[in-house]
Every structure is written in C-alpha cells, then in structure tokens.
C-alpha positions as semicolon CSV with decimal commas, in nm:
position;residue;x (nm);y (nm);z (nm)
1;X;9,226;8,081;6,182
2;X;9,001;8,101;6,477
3;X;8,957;7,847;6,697
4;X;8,662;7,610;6,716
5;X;8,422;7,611;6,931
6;X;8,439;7,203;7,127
7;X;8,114;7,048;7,036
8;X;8,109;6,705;7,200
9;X;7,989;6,406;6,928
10;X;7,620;6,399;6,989
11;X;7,561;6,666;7,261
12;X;7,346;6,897;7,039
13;X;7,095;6,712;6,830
14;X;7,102;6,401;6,650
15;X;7,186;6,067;6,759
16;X;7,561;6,074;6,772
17;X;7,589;5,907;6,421
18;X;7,724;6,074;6,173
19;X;7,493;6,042;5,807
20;X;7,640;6,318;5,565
21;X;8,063;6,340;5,633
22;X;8,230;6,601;5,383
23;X;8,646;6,533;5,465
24;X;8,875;6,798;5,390
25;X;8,731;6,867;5,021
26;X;8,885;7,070;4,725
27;X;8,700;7,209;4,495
28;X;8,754;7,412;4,173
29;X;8,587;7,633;3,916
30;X;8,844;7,572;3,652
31;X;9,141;7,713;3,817
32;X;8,953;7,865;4,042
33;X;9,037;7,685;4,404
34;X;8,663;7,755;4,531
35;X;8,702;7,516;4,904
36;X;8,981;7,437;5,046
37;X;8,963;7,156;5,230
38;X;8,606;7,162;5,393
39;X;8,510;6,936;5,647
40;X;8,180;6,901;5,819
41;X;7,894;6,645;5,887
42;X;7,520;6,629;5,971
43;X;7,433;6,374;6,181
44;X;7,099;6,154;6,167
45;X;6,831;6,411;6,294
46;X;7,040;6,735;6,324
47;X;6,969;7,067;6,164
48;X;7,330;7,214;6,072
49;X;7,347;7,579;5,948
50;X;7,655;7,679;5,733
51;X;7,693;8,053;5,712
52;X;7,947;8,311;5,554
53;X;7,939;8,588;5,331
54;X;7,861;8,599;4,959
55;X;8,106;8,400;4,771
56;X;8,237;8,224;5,084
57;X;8,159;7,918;4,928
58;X;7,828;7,771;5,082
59;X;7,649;7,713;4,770
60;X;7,988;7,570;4,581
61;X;7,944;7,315;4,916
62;X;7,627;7,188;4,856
63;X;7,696;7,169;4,468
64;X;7,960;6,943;4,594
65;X;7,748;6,723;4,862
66;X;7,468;6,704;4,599
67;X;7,700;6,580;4,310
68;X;7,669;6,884;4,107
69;X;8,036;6,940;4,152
70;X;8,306;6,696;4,241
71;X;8,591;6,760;4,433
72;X;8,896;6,712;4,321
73;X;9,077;6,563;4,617
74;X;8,888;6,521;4,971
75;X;8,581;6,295;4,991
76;X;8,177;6,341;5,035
77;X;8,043;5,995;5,230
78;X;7,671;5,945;5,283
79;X;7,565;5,650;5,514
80;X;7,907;5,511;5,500
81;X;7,922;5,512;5,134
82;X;8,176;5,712;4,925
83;X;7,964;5,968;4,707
84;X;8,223;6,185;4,550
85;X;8,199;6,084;4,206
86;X;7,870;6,007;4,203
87;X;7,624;6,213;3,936
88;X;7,307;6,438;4,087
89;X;7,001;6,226;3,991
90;X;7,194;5,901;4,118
91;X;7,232;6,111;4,479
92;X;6,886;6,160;4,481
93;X;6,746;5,807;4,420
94;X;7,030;5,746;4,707
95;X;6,857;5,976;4,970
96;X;6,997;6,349;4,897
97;X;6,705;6,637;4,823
98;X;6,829;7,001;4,757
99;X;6,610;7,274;4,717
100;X;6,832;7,554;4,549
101;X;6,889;7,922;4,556
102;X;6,623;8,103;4,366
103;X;6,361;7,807;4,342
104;X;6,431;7,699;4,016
105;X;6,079;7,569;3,990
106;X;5,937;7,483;3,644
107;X;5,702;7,809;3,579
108;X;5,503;7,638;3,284
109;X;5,389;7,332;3,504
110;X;5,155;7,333;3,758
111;X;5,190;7,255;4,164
112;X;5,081;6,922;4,107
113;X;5,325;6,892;3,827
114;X;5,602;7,047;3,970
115;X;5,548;6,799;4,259
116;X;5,524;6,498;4,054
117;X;5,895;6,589;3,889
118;X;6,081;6,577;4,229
119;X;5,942;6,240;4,258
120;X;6,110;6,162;3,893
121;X;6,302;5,881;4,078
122;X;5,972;5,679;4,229
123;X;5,660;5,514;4,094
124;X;5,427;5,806;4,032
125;X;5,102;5,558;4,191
126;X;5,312;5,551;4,490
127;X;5,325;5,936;4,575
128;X;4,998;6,015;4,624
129;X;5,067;6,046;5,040
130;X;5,399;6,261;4,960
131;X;5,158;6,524;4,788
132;X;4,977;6,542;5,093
133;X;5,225;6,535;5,341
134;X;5,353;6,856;5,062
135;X;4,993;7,000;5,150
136;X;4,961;6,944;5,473
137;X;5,324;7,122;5,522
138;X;5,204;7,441;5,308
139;X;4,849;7,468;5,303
140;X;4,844;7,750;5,022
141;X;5,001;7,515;4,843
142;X;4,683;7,291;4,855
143;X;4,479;7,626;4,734
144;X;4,720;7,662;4,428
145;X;4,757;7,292;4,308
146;X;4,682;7,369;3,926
147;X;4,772;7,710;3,943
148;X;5,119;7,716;3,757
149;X;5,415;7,767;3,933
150;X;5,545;8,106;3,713
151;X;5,254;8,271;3,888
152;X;5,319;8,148;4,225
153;X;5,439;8,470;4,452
154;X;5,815;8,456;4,562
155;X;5,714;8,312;4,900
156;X;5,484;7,990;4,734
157;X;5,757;7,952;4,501
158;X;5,993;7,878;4,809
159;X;5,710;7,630;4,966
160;X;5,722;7,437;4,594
161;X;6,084;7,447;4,596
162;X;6,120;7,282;4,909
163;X;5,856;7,066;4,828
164;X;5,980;6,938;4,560
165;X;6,291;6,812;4,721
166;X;6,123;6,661;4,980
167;X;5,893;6,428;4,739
168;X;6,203;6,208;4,685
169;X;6,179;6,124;5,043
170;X;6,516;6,275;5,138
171;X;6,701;6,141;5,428
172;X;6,934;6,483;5,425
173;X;6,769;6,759;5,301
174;X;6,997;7,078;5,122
175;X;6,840;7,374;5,140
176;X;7,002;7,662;4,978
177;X;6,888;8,064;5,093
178;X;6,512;7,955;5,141
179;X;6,426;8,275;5,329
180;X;6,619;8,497;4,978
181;X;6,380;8,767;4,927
182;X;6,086;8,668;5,152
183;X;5,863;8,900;5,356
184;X;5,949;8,858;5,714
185;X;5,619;8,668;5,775
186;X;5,696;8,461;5,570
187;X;6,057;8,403;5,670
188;X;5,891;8,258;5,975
189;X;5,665;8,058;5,839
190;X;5,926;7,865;5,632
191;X;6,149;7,849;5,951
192;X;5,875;7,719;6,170
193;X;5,825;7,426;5,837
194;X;6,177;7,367;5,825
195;X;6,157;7,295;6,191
196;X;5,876;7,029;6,155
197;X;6,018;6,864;5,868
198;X;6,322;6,805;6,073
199;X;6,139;6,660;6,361
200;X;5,928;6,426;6,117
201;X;6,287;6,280;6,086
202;X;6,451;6,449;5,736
203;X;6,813;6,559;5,893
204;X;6,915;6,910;5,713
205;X;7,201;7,110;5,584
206;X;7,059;7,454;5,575
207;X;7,285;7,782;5,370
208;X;7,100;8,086;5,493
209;X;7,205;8,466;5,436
210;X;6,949;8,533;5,792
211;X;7,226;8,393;6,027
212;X;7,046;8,440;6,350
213;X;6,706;8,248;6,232
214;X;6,970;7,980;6,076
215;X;7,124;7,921;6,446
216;X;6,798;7,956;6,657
217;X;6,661;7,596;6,462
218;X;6,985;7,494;6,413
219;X;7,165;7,220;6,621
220;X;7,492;7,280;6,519
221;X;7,675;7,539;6,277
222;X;7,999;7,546;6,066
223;X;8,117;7,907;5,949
224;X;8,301;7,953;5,604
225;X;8,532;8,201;5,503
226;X;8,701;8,231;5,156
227;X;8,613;7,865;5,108
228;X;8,772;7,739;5,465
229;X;8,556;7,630;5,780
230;X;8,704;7,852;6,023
231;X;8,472;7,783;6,321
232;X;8,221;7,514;6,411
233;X;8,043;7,444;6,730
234;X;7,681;7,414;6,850
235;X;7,417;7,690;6,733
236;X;7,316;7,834;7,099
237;X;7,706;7,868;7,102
238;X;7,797;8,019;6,797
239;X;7,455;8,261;6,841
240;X;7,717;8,405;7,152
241;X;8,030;8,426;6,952
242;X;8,232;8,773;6,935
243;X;8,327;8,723;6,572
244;X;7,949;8,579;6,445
245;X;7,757;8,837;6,584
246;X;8,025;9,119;6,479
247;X;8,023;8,992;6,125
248;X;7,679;8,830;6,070
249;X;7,399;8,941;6,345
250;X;7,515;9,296;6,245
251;X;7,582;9,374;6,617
252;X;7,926;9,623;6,660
C-alpha cells in the first residue's frame, strides 16, 4: 500500500472539526466485498475529492455515506451521530444532499418541479428563497423554470441535479461525476459553482472521473483502489504525486 501523504488536522481547509467521519467501513454487494475498510472525513467547510478508477468503489462510498447502502461492519458518523443504519430520506432531513451519477432528474416535471421535490423534507411556503438562491447559482436555470427537465441539455440537467440536492439545505453535499459527459465549458462552469457553494458554507464530498479539476478546488483528497484508500493528503499535494499524475492526470 502506498504511503500517505501527512496532512496535519485542519491545515488545508475547514475548521479542524471533523462533520462527515466514515471508520474503516465494509461494504458488500451480496458477496461481493465492494470497500474494505474505508476511512475518510470532510471536515466543516472543506471540499474533499475522492478519486480512482471505474469500479474502485467511489460511488459504492457515497451509497454508503448517503444511506443507500449500509455497511456491514465499520461505521458512517455525521455531527457526532452514528448514521450507519440509518435509511436515505431520514439522512436527508438530517443534513446529507447527494446529487448522483447521471442526474437522475425527473424528465416529466418541470425545473420548478424538480426543485420543489428535493425540498420533499421542508414546508414547500418556506422554499421560495432556496429557488432563488438555485437561480441565482445557474442562471439558465432561471430561463428554463417550466421547461421540463427531459428536455434540459446534458449540462442543465447537471445544474438541476445539483440543485436539487442543495434545496434540502445540505450541510455536506455528495456529488457524484457532475462534470460526466459535459462540454469543457461547461465543466468549468460547474467547477467554478461548486466552488461558491462551498464558500457559502455547504462542506462537499466530490467523486469526479476529471482528477486534476477535482484537486485544484479541492482541500483535501483520498485515493481508492479496489475498494481500499491507499493515499490521502492535501489536494495541492496529491496534484504533485508520482503515482496520481502517472495513473490519473495521464502524465507518463
């Protein structure tokens, strides 16, 4: 296993205090040992990146965090609180927002609509300035608000999807591949949004296949392989490691 790179509690981002704590978690598909023992944590403003190759078990993480999945040994701790067992839609009235891989918006509703469901969990006369924050983040969204979201393009999907999750008013944010199949204006203009949602105070756990934009906004970054963390350390860091930029900024 390679070693990790020292990352001194609360020298790169955040406030020192940890908010999201994943310890040593084991997760199956069936019989399928999909993490083995995973341990990370996002701490109250951070941005942390987790990157590997397909299948290396990002997604299966945040399943995990998000209560999608539950581990079968190792434990998932928000704010102190033990969270392992705990179903989805409970996590989210808790504080946990995910925006998954491939959007998974509802294509027969509108952008209004759409918005309105990921605040399922709150008084619908109290959203009103979530929607506009929402706007405000991703003006074409403003332009589209009764167009339905099937005939969004793949990029205003991706602004809905995050949306979405952040009209439960998130205190950790999952966000799973949001640049997948974006135009590269575009990947920047969700990077440079994920960048001012964090600094409006939403801490993040960002899975991204574009692992040098991942570790330019990130703080700090964990690196999985075949379901094991097998280096951690802060992003400007990692961005300079041999073995990242060999196996996943494509440099020889």
């Amino acid at each position: 296993m390679t070693a990790p790179v020292a990352d001194p509690m609360g020298m790169n981002g955040g406030s020192g205090e940890a908010l999201l704590v994943v310890d040593d978690i084991h997760t199956y598909y069936g019989q399928i040992h999909a993490l083995r023992g995973v341990s990370m944590e996002v701490r109250k403003g951070e941005i942390v990146t987790l990157i590997g190759a397909n299948g290396a078990g990002k997604t299966t993480t945040l399943k995990t965090i998000s209560g999608l999945l539950h581990p079968r040994s190792g434990h998932v701790r928000f704010e102190g609180q033990d969270i392992s067992k705990i179903a989805a839609h409970k996590l989210v009235e808790q504080g946990i927002g995910q925006a998954p891989e491939g959007r998974r918006i509802f294509p027969r509703l509108t952008v209004i609509e759409n918005l309105q469901m990921g605040a399922f969990t709150r008084k619908q006369a109290e959203i009103g300035p979530d929607i506009d924050r929402v706007m405000t983040l991703f003006p074409r969204l403003g332009e589209r608000r009764n167009q339905l979201g099937g005939t969004l393009s793949g990029g205003e999907q991706q602004m809905l999807a995050i949306g979405r999750a952040l009209m439960s008013r998130p205190r950790v944010l999952l966000l799973d591949e949001p640049s997948l199949g974006l135009a590269p204006i575009l990947v920047q203009t969700v990077f440079e949004t994920i960048k001012d949602i964090n600094s409006q105070g939403t801490s993040i756990l960002l899975v991204e296949q574009n692992a040098l934009q991942a570790l330019t906004i990130a703080h700090r970054g964990y690196v999985l392989q075949t379901g094991e963390v097998v280096l951690t350390g802060p992003a400007a860091d990692l961005i300079k490691n041999e073995m990242v930029r060999k196996a996943y900024l494509g440099e020889e």
